[in-house]
N, C-alpha and C positions, 0 to 999 in steps of 0.2 A: 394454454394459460387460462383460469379460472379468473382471474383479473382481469380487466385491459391493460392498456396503458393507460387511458385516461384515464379512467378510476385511480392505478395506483399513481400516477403523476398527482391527480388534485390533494389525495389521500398525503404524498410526499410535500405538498406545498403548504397545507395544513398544517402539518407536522413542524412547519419551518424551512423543511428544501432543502439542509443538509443529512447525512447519514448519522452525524451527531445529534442529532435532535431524536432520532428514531433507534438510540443506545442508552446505554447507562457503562457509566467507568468506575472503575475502583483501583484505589492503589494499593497494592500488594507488595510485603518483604520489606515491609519497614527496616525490619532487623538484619537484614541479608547482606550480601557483597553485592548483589545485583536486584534492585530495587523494581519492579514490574505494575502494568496496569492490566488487568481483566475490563473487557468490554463484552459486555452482551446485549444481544437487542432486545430491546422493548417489548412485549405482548408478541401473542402466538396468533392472533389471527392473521389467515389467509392477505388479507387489504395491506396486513401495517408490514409482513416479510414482503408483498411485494412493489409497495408503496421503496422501501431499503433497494430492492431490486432493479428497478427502475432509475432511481437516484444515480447508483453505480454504471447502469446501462448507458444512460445520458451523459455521463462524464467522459466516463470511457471512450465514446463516439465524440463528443466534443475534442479531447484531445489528440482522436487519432486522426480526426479531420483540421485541427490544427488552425489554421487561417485560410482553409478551404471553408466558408461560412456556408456557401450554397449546399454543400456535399451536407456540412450535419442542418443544415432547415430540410432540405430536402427528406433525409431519412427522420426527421423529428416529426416532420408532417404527415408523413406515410404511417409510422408507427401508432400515431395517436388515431386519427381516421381508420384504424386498419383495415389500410387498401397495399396493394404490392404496386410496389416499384417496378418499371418494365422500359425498356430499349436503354438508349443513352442514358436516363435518371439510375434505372439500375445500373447500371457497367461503372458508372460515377460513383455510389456509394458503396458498389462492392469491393471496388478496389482497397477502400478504408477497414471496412469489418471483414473480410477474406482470410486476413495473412491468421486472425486470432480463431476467428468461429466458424469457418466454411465447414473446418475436416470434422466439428463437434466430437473436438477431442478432451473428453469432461477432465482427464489427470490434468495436461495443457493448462485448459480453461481455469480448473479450480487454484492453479497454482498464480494463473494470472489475476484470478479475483481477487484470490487472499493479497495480490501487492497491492491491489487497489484499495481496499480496506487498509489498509496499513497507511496508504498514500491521501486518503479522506477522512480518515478518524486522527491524524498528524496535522493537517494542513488546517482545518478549521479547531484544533484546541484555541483556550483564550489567550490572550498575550500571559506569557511569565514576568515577572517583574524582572526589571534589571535585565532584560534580554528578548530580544524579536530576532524573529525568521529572515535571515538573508536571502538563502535559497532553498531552495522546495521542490525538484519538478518533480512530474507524473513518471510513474514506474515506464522501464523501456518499452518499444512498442513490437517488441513476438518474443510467441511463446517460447520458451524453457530458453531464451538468451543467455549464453556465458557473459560472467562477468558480475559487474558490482549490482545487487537490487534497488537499492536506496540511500540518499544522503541527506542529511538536512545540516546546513550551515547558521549557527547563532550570532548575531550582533553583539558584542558583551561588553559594552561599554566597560574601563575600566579594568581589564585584565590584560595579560600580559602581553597579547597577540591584536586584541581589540575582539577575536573572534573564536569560537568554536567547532570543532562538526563533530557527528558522529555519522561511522558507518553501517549501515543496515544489510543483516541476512534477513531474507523470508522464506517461510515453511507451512505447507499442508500438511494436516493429519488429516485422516479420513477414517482411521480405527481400523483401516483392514490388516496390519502388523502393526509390531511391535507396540511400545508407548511412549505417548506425550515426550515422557522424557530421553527415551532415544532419539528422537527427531529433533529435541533441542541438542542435545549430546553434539547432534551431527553438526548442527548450524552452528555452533560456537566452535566447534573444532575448525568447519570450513574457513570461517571468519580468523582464526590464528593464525589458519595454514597461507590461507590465499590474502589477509585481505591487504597486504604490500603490494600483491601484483594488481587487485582490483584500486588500488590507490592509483595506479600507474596504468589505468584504461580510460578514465575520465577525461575529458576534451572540451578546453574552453577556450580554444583561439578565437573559435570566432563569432564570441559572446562577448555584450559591451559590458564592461566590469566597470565600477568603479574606482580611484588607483587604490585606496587601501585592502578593497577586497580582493584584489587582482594581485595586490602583493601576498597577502593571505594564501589565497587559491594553487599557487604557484611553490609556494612551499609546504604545503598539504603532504606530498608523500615523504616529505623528508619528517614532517610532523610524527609521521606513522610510526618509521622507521627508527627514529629517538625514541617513541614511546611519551611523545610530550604530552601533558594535562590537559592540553586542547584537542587532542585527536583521542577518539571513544569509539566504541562498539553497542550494538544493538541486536538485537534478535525479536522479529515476531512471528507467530506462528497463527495460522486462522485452524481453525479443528468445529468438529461438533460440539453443540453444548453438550451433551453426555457424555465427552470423554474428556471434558474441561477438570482438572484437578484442584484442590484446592489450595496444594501446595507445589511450587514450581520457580526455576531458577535459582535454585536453592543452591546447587551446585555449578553454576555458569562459570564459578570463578579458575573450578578446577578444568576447563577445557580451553577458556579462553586468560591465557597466562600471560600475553605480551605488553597488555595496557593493567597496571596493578593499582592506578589512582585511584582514589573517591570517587566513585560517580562516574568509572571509566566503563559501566559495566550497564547496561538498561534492555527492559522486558517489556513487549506488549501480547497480549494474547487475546485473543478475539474468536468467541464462541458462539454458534449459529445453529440453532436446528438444522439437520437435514445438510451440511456445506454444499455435498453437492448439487442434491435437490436446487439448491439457491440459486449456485453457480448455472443451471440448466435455465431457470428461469430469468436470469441474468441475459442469459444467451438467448431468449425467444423471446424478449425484448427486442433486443438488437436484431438478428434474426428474422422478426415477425414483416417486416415491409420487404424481405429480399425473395 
């Protein structure tokens, strides 16, 4: 790494300490059936990609260490100092970054970055009027997991359920085949084909709900399965900035057929110099104290 950590930690704190602060969004497809955002990061220098890097790194290990608080100070402290973790300290934070980064499997990896981009350029947008985030969590924890990628549940005062969700596929491009719009192609089709059964994976026994969301939650796959106005689809894709198109989603509508509503249909696309390059430097963060 040409960076440290501290450098790009203070560089990230600077910036504001979120991943949104070190992006720019636009909305794309006004006109479309499936309305999309292009995110790309901010300036090219070396400090501010890995200032982004870091950000992700830190979260990442934050949430895989959970409520284990010792495990991420401990790797947070190691990382910035960089010194290496050894006896018991290491055996403790390996067990947390092993399952994702040991085998430095960059396809793995980059696929797990791109959900975290997707999972931190979501979670800090600003409130939408007339709607807040119920629920949110962080992408699952190992690599290439079957099953659903992401959810986000809306508060909606006022409509017919009180609430909303939509379901999320994620996808890497990396340019070594085909294009952009095959690898969407793919993920709105997986999302028609599977996402009934990915409705019917999710698990909230034994999470405290509150009763109206817990009534909501509980009829979610039947939501699906009607095709109701409150259950939606979503597709992001993280790729290089030079294979970022400037047209896209254009055709979501013809793959993904089951949900036909207004606004049953949403894009985000996230372009990055180098993905993998990033995704690598992502990893020798986390990495860098074991």
């Amino acid at each position: 790494m040409t960076v440290t950590a501290q450098q790009a930690m203070e560089h990230a704190q600077a910036a504001g300490g979120r991943l949104v602060d070190l992006t720019c969004r636009e909305s794309r497809g006004q006109e479309q059936v499936c309305r999309w955002d292009l995110v790309v990061t901010l300036g090219q220098e070396p400090v501010e990609r890995a200032a982004a890097a870091w950000i992700i790194a830190s979260e990442i290990m934050k949430a895989r260490t959970d409520l284990d608080d010792r495990g991420y100070q401990l790797w947070r402290e190691h990382v910035l100092a960089g010194t290496k973790l050894a006896g018991p300290d290491r055996e403790h934070v390996l067990l947390h970054a092993s399952p994702v980064f040991e085998a430095n499997d960059i396809t793995g990896m980059t696929g797990y970055v791109g959900e975290w981009l997707w999972y931190l350029l979501t979670r800090d947008l600003p409130p939408e009027p007339g709607r807040s985030v119920e629920i949110l969590d962080p992408p699952k924890s190992a690599v290439n997991d079957g099953g659903p990628d992401g959810l986000v549940i809306h508060r909606v005062p006022g409509s017919e359920l009180g609430f909303d969700f939509r379901l999320w596929e994620m996808k890497k491009f990396t340019g070594k085949a085909a294009k952009p719009a095959d690898t969407l192609r793919e993920a709105w089709q997986q999302l028609n084909n599977e996402g009934a059964r990915y409705m019917g994976q999710f698990s909230w026994g034994g999470r405290a709900l509150v009763p109206d969301l817990r009534t909501f939650i509980g009829s979610m796959p039947r939501q699906w399965v009607d095709r109701k106005e409150s259950s939606n689809g979503g597709v992001s894709i993280a790729l290089n900035a030079a294979d970022a198109p400037n047209t896209a989603f254009d055709r979501s509508h013809l793959h993904f057929t089951t949900h036909t509503h207004l606004g049953a249909l949403q894009g985000l696309m996230v372009a990055i110099d180098e993905l993998e390059d990033f995704t690598k430097d992502v990893r020798g963060y986390v990495w860098s104290a074991l």
